[in-house]
N, CA and C atoms as an extended XYZ file, in Angstrom:
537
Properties=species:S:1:pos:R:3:atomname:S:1:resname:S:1:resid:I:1 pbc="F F F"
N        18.340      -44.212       10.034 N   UNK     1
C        19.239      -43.114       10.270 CA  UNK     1
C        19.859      -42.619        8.965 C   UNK     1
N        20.012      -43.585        7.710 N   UNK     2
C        20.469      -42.946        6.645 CA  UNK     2
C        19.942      -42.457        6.222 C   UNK     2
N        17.973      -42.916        5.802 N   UNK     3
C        17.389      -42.083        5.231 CA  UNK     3
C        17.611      -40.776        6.104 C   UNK     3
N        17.202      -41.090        7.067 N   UNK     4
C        16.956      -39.035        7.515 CA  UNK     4
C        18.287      -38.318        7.006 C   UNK     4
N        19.216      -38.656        7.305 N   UNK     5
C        20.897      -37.690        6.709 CA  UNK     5
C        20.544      -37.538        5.506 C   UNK     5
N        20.049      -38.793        4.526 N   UNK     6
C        19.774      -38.295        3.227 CA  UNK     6
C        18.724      -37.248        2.850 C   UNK     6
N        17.876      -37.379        3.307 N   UNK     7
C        16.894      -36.560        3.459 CA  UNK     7
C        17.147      -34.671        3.683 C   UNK     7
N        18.152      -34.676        4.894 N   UNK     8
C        18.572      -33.754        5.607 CA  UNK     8
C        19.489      -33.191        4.428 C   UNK     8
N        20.180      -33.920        4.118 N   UNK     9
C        21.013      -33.097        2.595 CA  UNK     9
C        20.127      -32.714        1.368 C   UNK     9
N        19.007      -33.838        1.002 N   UNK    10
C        18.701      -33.450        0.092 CA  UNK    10
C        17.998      -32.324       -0.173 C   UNK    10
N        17.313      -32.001        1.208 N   UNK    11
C        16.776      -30.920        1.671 CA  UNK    11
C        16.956      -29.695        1.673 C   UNK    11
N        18.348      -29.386        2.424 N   UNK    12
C        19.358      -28.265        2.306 CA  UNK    12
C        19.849      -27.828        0.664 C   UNK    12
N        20.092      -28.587       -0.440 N   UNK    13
C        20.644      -28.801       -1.882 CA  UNK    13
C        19.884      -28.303       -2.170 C   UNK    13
N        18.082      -28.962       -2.205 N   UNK    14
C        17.088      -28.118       -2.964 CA  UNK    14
C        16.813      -26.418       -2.491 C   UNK    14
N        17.233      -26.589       -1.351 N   UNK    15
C        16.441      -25.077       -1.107 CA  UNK    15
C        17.704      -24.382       -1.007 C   UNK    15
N        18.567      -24.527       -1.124 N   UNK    16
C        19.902      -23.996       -1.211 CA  UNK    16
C        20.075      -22.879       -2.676 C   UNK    16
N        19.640      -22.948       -3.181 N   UNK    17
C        19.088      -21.563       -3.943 CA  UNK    17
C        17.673      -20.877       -4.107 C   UNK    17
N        17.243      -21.019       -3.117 N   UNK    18
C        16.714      -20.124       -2.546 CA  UNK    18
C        16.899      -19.605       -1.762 C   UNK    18
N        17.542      -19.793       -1.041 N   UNK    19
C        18.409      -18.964        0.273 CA  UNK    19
C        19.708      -17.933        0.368 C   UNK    19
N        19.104      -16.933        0.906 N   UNK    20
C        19.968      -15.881        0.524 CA  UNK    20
C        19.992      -15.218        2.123 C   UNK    20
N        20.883      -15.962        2.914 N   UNK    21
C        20.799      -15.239        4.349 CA  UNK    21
C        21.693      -13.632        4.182 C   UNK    21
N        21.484      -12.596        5.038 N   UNK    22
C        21.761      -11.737        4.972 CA  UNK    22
C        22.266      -10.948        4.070 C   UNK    22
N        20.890      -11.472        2.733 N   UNK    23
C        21.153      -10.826        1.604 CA  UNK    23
C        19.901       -9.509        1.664 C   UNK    23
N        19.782       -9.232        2.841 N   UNK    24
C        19.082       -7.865        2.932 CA  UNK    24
C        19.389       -6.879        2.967 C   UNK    24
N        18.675       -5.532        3.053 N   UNK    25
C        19.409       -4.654        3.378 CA  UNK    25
C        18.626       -4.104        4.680 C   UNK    25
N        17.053       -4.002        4.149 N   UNK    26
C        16.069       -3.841        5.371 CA  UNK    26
C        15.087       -4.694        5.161 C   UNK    26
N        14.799       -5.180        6.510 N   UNK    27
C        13.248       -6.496        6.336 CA  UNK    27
C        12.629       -6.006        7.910 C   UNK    27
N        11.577       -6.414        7.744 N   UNK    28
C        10.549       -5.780        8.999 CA  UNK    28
C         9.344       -6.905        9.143 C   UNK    28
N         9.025       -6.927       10.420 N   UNK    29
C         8.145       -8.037       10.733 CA  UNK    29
C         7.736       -8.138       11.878 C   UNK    29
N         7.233       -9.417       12.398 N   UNK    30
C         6.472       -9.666       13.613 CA  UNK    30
C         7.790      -10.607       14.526 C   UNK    30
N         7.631      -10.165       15.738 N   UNK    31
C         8.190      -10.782       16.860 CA  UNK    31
C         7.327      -11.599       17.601 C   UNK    31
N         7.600      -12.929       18.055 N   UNK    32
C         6.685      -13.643       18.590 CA  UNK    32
C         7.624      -14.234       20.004 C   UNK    32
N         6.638      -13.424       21.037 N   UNK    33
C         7.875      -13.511       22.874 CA  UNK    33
C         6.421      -13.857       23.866 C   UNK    33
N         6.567      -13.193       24.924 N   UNK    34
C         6.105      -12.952       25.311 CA  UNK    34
C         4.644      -12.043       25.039 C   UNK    34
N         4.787      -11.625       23.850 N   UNK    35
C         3.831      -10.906       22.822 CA  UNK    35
C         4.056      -10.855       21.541 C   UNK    35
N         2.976       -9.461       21.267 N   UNK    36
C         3.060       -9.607       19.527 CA  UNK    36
C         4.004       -8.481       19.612 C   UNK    36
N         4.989       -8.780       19.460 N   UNK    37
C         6.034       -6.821       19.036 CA  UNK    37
C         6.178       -6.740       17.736 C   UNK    37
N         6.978       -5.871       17.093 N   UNK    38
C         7.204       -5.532       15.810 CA  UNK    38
C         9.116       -5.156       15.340 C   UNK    38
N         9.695       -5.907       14.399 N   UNK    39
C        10.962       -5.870       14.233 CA  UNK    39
C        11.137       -5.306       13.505 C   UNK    39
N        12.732       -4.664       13.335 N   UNK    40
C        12.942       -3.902       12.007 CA  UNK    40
C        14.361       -4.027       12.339 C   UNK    40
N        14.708       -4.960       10.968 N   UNK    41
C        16.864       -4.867       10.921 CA  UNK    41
C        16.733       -4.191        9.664 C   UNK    41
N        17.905       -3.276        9.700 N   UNK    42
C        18.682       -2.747        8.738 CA  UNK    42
C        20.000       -2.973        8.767 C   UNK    42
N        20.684       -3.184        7.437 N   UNK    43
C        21.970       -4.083        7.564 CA  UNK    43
C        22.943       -2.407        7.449 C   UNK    43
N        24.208       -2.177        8.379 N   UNK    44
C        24.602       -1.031        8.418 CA  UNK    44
C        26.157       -1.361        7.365 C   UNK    44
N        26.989       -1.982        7.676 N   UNK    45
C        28.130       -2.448        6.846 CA  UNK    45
C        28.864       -3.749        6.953 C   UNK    45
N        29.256       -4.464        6.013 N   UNK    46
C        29.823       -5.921        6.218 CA  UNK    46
C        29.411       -7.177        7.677 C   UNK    46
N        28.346       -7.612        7.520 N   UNK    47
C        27.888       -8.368        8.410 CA  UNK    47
C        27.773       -8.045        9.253 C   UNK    47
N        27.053       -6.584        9.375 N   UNK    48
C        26.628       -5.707       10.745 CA  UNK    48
C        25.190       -5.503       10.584 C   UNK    48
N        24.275       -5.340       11.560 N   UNK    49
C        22.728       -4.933       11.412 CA  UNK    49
C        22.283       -4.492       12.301 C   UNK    49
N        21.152       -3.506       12.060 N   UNK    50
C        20.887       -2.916       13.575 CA  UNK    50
C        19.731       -3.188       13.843 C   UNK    50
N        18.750       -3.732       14.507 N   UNK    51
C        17.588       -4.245       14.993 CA  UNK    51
C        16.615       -3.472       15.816 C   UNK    51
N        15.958       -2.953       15.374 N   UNK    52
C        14.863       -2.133       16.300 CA  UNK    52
C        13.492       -3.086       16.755 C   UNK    52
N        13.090       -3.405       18.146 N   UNK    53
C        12.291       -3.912       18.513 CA  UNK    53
C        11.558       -2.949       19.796 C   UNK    53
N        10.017       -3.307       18.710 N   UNK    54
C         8.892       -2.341       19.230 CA  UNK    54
C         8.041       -3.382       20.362 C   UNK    54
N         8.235       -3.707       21.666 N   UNK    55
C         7.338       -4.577       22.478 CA  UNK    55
C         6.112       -4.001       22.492 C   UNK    55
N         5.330       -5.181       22.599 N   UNK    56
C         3.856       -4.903       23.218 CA  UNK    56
C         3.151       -6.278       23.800 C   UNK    56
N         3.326       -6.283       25.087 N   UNK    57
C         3.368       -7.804       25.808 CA  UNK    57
C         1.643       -7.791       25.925 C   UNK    57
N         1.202       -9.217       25.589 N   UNK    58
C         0.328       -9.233       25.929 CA  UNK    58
C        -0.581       -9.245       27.175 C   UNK    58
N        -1.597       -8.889       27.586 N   UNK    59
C        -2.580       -8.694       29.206 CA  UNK    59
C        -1.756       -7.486       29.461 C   UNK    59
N        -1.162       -6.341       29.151 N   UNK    60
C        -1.036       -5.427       29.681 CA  UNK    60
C        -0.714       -4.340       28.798 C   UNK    60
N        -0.935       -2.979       29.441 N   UNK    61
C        -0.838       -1.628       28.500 CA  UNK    61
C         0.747       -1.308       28.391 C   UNK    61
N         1.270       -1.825       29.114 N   UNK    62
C         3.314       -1.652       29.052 CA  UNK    62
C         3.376       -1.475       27.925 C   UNK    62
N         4.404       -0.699       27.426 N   UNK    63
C         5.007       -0.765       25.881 CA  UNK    63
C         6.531       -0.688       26.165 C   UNK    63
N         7.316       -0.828       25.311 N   UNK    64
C         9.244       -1.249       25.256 CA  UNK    64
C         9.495       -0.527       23.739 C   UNK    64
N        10.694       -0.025       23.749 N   UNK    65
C        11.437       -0.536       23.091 CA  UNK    65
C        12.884       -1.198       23.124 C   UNK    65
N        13.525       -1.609       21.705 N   UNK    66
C        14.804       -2.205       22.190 CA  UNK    66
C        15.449       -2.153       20.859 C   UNK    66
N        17.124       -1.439       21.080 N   UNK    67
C        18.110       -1.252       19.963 CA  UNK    67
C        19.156       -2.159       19.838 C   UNK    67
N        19.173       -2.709       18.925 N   UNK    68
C        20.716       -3.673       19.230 CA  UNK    68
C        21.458       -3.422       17.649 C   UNK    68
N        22.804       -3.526       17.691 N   UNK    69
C        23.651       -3.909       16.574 CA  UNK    69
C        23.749       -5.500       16.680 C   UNK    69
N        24.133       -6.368       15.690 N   UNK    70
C        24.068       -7.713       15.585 CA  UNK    70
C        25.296       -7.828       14.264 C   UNK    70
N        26.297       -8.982       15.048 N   UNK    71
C        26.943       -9.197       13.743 CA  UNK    71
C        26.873      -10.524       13.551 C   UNK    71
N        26.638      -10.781       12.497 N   UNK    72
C        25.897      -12.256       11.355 CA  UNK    72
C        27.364      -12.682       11.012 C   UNK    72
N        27.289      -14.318       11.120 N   UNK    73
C        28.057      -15.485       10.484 CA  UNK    73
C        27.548      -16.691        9.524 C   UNK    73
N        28.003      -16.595        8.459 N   UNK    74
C        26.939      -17.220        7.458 CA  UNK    74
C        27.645      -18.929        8.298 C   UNK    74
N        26.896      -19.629        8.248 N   UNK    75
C        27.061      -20.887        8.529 CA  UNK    75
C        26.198      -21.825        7.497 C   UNK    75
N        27.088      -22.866        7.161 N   UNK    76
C        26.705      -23.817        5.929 CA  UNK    76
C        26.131      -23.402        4.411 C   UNK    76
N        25.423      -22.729        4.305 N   UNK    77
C        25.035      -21.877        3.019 CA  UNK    77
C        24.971      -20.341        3.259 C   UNK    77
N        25.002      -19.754        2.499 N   UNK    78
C        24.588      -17.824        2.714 CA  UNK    78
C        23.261      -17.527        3.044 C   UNK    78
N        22.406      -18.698        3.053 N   UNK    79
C        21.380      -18.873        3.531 CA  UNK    79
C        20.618      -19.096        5.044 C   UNK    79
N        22.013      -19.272        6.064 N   UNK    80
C        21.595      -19.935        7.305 CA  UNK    80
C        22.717      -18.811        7.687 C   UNK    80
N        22.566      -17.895        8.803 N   UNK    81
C        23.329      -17.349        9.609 CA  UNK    81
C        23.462      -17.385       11.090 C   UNK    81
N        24.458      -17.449       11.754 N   UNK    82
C        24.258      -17.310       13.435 CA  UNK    82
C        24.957      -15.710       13.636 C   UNK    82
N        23.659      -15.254       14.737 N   UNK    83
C        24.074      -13.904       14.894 CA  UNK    83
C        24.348      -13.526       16.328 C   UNK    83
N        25.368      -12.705       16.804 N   UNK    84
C        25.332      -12.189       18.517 CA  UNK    84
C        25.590      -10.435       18.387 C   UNK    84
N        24.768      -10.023       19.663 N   UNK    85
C        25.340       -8.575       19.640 CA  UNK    85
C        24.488       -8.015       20.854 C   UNK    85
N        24.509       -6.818       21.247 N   UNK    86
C        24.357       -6.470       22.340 CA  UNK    86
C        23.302       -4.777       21.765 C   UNK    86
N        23.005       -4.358       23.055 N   UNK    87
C        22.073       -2.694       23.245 CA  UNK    87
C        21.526       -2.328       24.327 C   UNK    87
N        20.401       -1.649       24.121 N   UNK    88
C        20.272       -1.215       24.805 CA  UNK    88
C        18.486       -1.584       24.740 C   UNK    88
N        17.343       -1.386       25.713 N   UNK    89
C        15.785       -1.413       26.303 CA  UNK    89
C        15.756       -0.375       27.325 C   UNK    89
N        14.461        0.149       26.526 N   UNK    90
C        13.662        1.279       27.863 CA  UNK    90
C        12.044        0.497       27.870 C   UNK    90
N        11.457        0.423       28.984 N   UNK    91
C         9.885       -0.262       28.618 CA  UNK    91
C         9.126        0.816       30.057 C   UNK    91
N         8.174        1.483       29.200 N   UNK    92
C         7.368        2.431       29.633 CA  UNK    92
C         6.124        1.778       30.603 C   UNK    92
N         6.041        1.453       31.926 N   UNK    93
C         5.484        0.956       32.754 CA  UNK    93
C         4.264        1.326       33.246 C   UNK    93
N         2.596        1.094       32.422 N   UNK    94
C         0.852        1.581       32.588 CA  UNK    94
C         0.552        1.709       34.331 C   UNK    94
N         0.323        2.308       34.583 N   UNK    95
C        -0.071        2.447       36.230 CA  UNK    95
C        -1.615        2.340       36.078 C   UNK    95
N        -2.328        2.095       34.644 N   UNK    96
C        -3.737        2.181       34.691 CA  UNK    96
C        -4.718        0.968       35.070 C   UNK    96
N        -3.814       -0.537       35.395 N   UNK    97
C        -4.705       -1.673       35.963 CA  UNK    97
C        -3.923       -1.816       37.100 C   UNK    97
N        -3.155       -1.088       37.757 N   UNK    98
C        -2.114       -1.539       38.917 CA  UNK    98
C        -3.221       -1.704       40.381 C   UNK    98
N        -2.967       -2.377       40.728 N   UNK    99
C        -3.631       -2.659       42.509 CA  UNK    99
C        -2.982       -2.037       43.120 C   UNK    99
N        -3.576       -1.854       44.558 N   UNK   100
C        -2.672       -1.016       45.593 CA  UNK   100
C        -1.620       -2.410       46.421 C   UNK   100
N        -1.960       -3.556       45.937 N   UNK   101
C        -1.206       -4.900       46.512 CA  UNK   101
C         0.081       -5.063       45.719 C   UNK   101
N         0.158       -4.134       44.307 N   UNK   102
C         1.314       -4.555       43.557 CA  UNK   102
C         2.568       -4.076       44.040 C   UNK   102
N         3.564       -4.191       43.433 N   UNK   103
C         5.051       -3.612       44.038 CA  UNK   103
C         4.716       -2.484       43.126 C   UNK   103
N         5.587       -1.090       43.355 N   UNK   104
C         5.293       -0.151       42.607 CA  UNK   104
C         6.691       -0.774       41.757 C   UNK   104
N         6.483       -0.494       40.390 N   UNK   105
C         7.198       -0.660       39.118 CA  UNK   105
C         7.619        0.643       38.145 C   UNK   105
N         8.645        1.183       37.968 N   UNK   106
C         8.440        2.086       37.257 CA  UNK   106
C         9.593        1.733       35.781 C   UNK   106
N         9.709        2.910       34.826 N   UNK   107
C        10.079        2.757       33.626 CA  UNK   107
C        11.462        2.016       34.143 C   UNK   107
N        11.567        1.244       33.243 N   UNK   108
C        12.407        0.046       33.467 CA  UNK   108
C        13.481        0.880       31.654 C   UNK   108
N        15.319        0.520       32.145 N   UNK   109
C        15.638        0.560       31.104 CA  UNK   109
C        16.813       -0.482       31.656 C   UNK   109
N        17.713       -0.515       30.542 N   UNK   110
C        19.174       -1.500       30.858 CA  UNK   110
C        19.898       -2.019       29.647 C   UNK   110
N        20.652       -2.923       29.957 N   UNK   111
C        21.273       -3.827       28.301 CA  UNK   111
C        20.858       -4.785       28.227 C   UNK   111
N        21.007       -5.252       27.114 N   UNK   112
C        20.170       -6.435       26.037 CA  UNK   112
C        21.410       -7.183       25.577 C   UNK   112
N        21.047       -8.530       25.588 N   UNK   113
C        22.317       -9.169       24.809 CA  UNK   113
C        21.562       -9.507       23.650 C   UNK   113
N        21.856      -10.559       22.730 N   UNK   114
C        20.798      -11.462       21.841 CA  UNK   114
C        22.049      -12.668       21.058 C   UNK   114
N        21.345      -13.324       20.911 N   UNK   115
C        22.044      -14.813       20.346 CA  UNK   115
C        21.166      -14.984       19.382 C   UNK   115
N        21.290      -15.636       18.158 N   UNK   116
C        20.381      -16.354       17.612 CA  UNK   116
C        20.563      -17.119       16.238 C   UNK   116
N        19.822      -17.461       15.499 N   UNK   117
C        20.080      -18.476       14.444 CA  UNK   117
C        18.813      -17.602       13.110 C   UNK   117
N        18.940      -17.097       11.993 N   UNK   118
C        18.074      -16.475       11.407 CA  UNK   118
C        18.547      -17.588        9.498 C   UNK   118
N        17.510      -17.296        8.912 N   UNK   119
C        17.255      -17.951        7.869 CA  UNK   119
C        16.085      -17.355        6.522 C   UNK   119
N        16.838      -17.082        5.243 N   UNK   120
C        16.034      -16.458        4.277 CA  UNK   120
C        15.758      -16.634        3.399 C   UNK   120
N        14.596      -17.086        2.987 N   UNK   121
C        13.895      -17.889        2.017 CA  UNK   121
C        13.223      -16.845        0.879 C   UNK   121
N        13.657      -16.565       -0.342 N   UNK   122
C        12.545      -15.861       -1.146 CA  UNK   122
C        13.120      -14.318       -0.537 C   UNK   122
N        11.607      -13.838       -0.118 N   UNK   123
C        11.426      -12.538       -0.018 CA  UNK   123
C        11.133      -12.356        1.810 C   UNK   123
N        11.521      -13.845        2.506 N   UNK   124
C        10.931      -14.118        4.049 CA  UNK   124
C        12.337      -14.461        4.475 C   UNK   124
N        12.678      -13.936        5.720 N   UNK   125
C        13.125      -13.886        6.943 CA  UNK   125
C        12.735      -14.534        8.150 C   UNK   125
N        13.156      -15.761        8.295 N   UNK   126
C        12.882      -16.493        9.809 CA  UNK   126
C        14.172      -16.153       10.966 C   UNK   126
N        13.811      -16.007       12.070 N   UNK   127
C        14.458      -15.869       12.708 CA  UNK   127
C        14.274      -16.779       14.704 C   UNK   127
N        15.454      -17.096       15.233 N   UNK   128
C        14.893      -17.652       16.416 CA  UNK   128
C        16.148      -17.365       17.513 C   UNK   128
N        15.864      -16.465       18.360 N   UNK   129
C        16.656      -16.313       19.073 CA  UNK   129
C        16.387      -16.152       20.320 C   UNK   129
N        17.355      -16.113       21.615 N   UNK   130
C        17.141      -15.407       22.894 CA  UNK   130
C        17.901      -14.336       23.323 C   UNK   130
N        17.083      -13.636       23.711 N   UNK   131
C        17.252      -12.207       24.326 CA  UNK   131
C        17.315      -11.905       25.896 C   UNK   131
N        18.570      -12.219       26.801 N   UNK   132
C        18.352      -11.839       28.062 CA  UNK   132
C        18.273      -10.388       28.386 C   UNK   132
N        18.088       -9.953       29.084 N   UNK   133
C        17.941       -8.764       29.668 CA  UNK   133
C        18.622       -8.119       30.626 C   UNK   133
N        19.018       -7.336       31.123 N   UNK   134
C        19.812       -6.892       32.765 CA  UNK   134
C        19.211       -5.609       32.324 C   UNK   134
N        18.129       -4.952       33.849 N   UNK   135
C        17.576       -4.024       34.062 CA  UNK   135
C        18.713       -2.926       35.355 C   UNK   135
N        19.169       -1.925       34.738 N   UNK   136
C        19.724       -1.473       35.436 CA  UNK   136
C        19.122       -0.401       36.409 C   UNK   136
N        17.956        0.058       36.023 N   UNK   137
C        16.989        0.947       37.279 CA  UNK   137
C        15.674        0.313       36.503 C   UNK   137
N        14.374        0.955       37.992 N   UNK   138
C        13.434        0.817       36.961 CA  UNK   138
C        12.504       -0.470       37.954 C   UNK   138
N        13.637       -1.592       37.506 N   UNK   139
C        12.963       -2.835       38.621 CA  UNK   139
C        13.628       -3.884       39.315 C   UNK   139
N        13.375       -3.982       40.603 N   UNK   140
C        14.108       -4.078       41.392 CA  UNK   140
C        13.832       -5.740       41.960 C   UNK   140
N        12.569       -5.820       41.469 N   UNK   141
C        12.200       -7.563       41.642 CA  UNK   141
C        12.707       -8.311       40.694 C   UNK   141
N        12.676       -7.919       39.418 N   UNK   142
C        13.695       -8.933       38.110 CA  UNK   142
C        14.781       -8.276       38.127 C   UNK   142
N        15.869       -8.081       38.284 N   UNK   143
C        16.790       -7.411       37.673 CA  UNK   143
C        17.378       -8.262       36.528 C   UNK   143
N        17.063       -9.627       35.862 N   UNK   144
C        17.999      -10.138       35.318 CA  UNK   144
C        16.465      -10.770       34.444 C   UNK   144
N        16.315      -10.843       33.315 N   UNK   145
C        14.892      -11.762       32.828 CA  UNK   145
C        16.075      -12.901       31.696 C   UNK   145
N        15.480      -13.704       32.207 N   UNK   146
C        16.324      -14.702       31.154 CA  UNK   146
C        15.246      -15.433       30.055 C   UNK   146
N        14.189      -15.190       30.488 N   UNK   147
C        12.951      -15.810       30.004 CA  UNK   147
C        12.849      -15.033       27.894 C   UNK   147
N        13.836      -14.658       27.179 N   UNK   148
C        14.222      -14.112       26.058 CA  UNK   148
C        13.817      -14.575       24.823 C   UNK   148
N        13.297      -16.185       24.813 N   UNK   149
C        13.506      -16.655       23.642 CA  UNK   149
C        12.118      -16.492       22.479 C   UNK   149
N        12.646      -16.265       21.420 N   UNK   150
C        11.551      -16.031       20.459 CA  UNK   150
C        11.540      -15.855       19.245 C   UNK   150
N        10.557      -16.052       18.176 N   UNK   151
C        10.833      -16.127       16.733 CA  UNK   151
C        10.388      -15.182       16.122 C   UNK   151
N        10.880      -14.537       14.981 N   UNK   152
C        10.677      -13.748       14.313 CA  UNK   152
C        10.300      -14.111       12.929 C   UNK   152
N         9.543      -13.140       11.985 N   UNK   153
C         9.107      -13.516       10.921 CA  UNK   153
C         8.975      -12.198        9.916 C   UNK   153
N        10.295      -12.034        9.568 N   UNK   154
C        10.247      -10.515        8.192 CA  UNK   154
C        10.142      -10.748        7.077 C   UNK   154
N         9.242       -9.748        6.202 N   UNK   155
C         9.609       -9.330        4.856 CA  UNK   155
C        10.852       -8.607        4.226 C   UNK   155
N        11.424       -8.965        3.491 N   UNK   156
C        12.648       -8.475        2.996 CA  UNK   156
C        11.947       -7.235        2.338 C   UNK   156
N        12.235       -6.169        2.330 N   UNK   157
C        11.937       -4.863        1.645 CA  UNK   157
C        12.709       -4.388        0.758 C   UNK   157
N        14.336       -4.259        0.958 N   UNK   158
C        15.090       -4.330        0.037 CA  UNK   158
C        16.034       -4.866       -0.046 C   UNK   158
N        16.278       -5.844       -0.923 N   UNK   159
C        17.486       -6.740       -0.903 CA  UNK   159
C        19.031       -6.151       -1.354 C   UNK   159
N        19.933       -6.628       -0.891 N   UNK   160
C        21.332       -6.166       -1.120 CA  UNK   160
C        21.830       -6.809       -2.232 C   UNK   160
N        23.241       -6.642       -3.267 N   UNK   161
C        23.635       -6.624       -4.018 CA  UNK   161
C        24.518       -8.049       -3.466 C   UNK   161
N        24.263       -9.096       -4.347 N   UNK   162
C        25.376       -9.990       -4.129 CA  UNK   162
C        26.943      -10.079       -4.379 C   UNK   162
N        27.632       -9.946       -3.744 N   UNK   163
C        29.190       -9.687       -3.970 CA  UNK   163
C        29.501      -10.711       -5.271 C   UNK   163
N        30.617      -10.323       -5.960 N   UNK   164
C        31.096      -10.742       -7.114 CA  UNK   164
C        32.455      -11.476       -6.817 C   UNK   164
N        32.724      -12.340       -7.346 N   UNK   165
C        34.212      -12.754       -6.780 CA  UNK   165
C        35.292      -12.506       -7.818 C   UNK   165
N        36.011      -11.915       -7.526 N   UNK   166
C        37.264      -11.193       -8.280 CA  UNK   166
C        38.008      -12.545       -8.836 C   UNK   166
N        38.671      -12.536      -10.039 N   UNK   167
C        39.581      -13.421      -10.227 CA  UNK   167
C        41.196      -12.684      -10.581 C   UNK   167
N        40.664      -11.991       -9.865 N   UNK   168
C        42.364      -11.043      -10.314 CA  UNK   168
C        43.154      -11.170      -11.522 C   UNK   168
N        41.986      -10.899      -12.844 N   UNK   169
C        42.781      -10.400      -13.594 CA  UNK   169
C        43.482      -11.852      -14.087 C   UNK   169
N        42.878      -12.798      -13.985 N   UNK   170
C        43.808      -13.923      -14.522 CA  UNK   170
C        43.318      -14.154      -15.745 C   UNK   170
N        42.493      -14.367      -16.182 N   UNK   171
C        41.344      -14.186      -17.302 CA  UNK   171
C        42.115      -13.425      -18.756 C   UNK   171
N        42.092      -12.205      -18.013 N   UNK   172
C        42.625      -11.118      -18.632 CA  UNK   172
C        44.083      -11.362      -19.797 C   UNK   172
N        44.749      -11.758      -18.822 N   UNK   173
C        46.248      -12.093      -19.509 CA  UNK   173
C        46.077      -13.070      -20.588 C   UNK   173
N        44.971      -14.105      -20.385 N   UNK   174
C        45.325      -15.131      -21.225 CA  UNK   174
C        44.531      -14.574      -22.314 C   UNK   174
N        43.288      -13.955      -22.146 N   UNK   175
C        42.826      -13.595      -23.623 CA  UNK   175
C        43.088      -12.235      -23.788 C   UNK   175
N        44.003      -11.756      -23.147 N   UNK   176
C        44.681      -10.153      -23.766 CA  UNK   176
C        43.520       -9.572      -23.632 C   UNK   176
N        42.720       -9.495      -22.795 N   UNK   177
C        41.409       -8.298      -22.775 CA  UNK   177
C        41.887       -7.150      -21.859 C   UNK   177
N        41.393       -5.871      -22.721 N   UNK   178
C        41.786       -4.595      -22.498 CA  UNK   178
C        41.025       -4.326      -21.481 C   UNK   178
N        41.500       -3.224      -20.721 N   UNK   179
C        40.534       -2.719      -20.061 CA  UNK   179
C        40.240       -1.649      -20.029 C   UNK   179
């Protein structure tokens, strides 16, 4: 049990500069759910981001999308964040393999919550979260999908400016530097 704690720290220390959680500004990537979809956060102001997710579930022609804002909490390094936030899903419903035995289904929209835990290494973005659902028209057999959870995997495209920490000017006084 000690080795692993040791391990577990020494672990975190080394890669601890490399990690730069929500030091993005925009990163884009693959969603891995129920299918292959496609992600895209853009960070809007102070630990805010807005998340665009493009579905495309696999065995069927359905397509989605889904908007959320997300606000990020750096936890243990600036490298590891936990994020929650809420939006909105519309998912455009194929009538082109439907049976005459199916329930009829039509465009499904509603709110989105999301929870999750994201992590940034380099120029990569991991991410793992769940996404419930509440369908407010549309479909009438799920109204609630809890089945949400899934990982993500972005490229950082452009990274953000690391904040500077002010020393107010204490510096200043003692070596008389002008400004």
């Amino acid at each position: 049990m000690k080795n692993t704690r040791f391990l577990i720290i020494l672990s975190l220390a080394l890669t601890n500069h490399l990690a730069f959680g929500q030091s993005y500004k925009t990163a884009a990537g693959i969603r891995l759910d129920k299918g292959v979809n496609f992600t895209v956060q853009q960070h809007i102001v102070d630990n805010w981001t807005v998340e665009g997710i493009l579905h495309t579930p696999l065995r069927s022609e359905d397509i989605g999308v889904t908007l959320l804002a997300e606000r990020h909490q750096k936890i243990l390094f600036r490298g590891i964040n936990l994020y929650a936030g809420g939006g909105a899903h519309y998912y455009w419903k194929s009538t082109a393999n439907r049976v005459d035995t199916d329930p009829v289904v039509k465009n499904v929209f509603g709110i989105t919550g999301i929870g999750g835990l994201e992590m940034s290494l380099g120029r990569l973005n991991f991410a793992f979260d769940w996404k419930p659902e509440l369908h407010l028209a549309g479909d009438e057999i799920h109204p609630f999908e809890w089945s949400g959870a899934s990982v993500s995997v972005r490229y950082i495209l452009a990274k953000r400016e690391r904040k500077k920490i002010s020393d107010w000017g204490v510096w200043d006084k003692f070596g008389k530097k002008k400004k």
